[in-house]
C-alpha positions in Angstrom: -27.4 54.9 -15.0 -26.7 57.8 -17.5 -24.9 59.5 -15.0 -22.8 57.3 -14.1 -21.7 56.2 -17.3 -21.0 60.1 -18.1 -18.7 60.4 -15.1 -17.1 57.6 -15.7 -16.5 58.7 -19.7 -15.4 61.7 -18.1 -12.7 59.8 -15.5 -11.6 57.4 -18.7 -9.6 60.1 -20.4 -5.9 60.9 -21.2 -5.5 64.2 -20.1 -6.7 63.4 -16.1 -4.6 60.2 -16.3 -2.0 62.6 -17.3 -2.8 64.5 -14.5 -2.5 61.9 -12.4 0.5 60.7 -14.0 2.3 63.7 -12.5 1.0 64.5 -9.5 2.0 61.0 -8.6 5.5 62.2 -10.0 5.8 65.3 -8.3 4.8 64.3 -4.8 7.5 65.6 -3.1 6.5 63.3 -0.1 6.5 60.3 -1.7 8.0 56.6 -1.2 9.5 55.4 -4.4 10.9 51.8 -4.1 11.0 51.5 -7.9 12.3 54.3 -9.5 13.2 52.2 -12.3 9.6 51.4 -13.1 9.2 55.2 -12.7 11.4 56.1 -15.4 10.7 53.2 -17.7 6.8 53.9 -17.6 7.8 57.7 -18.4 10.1 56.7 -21.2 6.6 55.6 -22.9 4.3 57.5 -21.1 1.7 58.1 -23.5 1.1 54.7 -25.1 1.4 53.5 -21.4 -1.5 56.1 -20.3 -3.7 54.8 -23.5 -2.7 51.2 -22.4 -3.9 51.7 -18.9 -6.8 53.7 -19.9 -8.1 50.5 -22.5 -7.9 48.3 -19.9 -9.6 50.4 -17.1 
């Protein structure tokens, strides 16, 4: 059970949400339908990431 609880402590952190933040950004390939909520999460982006990391 330690384990897992490490990984996830290890997952739960603002710097790989960051990272996921913009790989999802810079997909090249990617279908946007809501720009908008692109740019208005970004505007934000790190109280957002803390936000979504709390409730993770």
């Amino acid at each position: 059970m330690a384990s897992f609880e490490n990984m996830w402590d290890k997952f739960l952190t603002y710097d790989n949400f960051l990272l996921a933040w913009q790989r999802t950004v810079n997909v090249t390939s990617r279908m946007i339908i809501d720009e908008l909520g692109f740019q208005i999460f970004a505007f934000n982006l790190e109280a957002n990431l803390k936000d979504l990391i709390r409730q993770v």
